[in-house]
N, C-alpha and C positions, 0 to 999 in steps of 0.2 A: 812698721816694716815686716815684720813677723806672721802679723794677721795677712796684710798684702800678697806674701809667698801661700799661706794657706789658704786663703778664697783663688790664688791662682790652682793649687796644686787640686780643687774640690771641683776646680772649672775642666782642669785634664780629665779626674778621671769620673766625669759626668756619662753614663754612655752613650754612644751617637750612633751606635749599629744596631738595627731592629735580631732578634735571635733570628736563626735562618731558619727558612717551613722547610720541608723536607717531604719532598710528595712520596709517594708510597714507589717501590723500585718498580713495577708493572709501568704504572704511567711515565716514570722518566724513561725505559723502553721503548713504550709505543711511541712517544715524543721522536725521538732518534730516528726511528722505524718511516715516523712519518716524516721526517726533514728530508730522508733521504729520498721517499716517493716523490715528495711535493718538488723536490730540484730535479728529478730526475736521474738521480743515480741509481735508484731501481725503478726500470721500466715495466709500464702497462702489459702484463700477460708474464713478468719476469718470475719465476718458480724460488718461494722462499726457501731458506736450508731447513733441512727438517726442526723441532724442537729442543732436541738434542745439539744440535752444532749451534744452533742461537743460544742455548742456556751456555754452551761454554765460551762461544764469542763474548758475551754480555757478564761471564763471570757469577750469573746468578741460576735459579735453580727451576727447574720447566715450570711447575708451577705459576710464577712470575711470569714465562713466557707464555704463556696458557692465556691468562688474565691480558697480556698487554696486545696479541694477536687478536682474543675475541674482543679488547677496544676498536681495533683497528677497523674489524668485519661487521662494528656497528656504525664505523663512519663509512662505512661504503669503499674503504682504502684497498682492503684484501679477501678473496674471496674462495671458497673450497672449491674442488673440483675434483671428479672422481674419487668419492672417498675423503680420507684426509690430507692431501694434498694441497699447501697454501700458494695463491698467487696474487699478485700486483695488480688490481683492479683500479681501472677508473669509474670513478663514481656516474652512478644514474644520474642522471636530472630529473627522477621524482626522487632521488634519497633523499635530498635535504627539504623540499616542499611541503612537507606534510608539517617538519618541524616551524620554518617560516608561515607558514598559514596558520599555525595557531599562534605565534607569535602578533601575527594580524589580528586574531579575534583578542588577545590581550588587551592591545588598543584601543581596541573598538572602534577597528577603521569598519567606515560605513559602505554599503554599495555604490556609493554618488564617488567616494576618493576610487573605489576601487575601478570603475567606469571609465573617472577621467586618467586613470593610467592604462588603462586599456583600450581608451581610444586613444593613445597616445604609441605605443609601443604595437600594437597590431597591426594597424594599416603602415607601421615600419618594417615589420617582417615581410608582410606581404610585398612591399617594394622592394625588397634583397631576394626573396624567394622570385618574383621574375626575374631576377635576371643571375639567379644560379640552380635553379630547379632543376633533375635532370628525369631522366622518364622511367627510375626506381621510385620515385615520386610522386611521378603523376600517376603510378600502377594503386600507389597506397591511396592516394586522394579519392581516385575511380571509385575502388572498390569501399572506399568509406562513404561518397556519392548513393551507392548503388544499396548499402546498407541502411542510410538516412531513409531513402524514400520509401525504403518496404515497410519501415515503422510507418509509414503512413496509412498503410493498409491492418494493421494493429488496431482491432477493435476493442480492445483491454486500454481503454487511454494510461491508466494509471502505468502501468508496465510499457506503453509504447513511449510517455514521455522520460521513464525512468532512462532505458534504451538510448533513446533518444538524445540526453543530456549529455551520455556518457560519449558517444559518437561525435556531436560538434567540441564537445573539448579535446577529442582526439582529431580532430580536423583541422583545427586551431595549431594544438601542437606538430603536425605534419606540415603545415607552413612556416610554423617555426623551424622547424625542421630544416626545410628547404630555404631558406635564409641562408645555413652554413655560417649561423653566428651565434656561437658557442655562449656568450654573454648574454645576447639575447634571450636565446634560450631558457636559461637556467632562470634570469630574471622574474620570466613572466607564468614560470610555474605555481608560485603560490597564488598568485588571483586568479591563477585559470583554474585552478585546485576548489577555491572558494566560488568560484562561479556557475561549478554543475550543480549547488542544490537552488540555487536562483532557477534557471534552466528551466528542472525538474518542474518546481513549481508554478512558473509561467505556461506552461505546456499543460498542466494540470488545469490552469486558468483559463488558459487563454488555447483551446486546443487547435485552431488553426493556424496559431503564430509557429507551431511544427512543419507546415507548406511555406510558409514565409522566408522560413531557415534554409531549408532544402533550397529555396530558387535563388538566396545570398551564396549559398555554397556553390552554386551553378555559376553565377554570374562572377564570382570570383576564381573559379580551376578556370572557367573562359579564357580572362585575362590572365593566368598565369599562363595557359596556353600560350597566349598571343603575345607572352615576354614583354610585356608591357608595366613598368614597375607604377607609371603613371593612372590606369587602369585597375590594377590591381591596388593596391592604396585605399583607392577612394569607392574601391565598393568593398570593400574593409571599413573604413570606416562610416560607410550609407548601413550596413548589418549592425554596428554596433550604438548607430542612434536610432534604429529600427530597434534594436533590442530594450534604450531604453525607452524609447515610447508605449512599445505593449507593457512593460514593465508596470508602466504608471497605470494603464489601462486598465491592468490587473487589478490598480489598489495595492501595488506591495509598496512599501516601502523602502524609498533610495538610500532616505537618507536614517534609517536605522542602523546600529552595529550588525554587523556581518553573524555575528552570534545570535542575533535573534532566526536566521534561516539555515544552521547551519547542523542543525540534530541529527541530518543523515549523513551530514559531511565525510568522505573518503578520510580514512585517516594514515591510513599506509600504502606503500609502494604498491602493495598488492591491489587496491580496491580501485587505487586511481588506474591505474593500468589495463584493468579484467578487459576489456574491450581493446587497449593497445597492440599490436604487434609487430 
């Protein structure tokens, strides 16, 4: 009976609660800081309290807030303005691409996966963008039209397909654009990310698959033109089995990881963007 009470009383006090981790007070900060962005209690453009009235809201000392504000202005949450002045930003849609695209090349997803999502999700934008395009739109598409074809006249191939590369994934993203689907969007930023140094080097290749591009680009403003989501679609996706055909023509490989073409790859908001505006 004896023993029975002490194998029970060694079963009580066996411990059953892991110690608690205890993150550094900066991150349990920013944490807060961001619950309240992401619900929307602090809106997009809303002016944070200076560093001083956050260190005494939060009870801790600016330093800490220091640290947990410049968390925030690396996730894209909040951002300077005039000086040091903090606000409530919404994040880009390349701030997190550059991090998912290499999360892509970890995998070692290949050109072929990356392909069939993009002829999967493109000629879906293109079908949203007829039928909400509006003509801030079609101003940006023109003028990206009108930039594609002068690289044609670029006797520097190596510099005209660089050019080049960087324009139909800006042309790409201006339908996405015009979708007005926020999900979409963001989705199809890291294969679009991965898919200018492919570009680059088909155009290197293959230098008249550069006129090729230009008259998919034509045949698709057409059809947005003409608010046709059935139209647009489908020469969305006749450009992106046009693209893998010269692909193969080239000799590159589909079905290699993404890593093997990816040496000049854009890696920041900055580089993907230079041609954006």
């Amino acid at each position: 009976m004896a023993k029975q009470i002490l194998d029970s009383a060694d079963l009580y006090m066996a411990p059953i609660f892991k110690t608690l981790r205890r993150d550094p007070a900066y991150k349990a900060v920013s944490g807060v800081m961001e619950q309240h962005i992401l619900s929307g209690r602090l809106k997009t453009g809303t002016a944070l309290p200076t560093e001083l009235d956050l260190a005494a809201q939060f009870g801790v000392n600016r330093s800490t807030i220091r640290e947990a504000i410049r968390q925030l202005e690396q996730e894209g949450l909040v951002e300077r303005r005039g000086g040091k002045k903090m606000f409530v930003a919404l994040p880009g849609l390349f701030d997190l691409a550059p991090r998912a695209a290499r999360s892509l090349i970890m995998h070692q997803v290949t050109f072929q996966e990356l392909w069939e999502v993009a002829s999967v999700v493109e000629p879906a934008a293109a079908r949203f963008a007829a039928q909400r395009i509006d003509e801030s739109d079609f101003v940006q598409l023109e003028a990206n039209l009108a930039a594609c074809r002068a690289t044609l006249e670029n006797t520097d191939l190596v510099m005209a397909a660089q050019i080049h590369s960087g324009l139909d994934v800006e042309f790409h993203a201006l339908v996405a654009r015009a979708s007005r689907n926020r999900s979409l969007m963001l989705a199809r930023e890291p294969f679009s990310l991965l898919y200018r140094p492919a570009l680059t080097l088909l155009q290197k290749a293959l230098p008249k698959s550069a006129l090729r591009n230009v008259q998919a680009h034509e045949q698709i403003l057409n059809a947005l033109k003409a608010r046709d989501p059935d139209r647009s679609g489908s020469w969305m996706h006749k450009h992106l089995v046009d693209f893998r055909a010269g692909f193969l023509k080239a000799g590159l490989p589909m079905d290699a990881p993404v890593e093997a073409l990816t040496d000049h790859m854009p890696t920041t908001a900055n580089d993907l963007t230079e041609n954006f505006s």
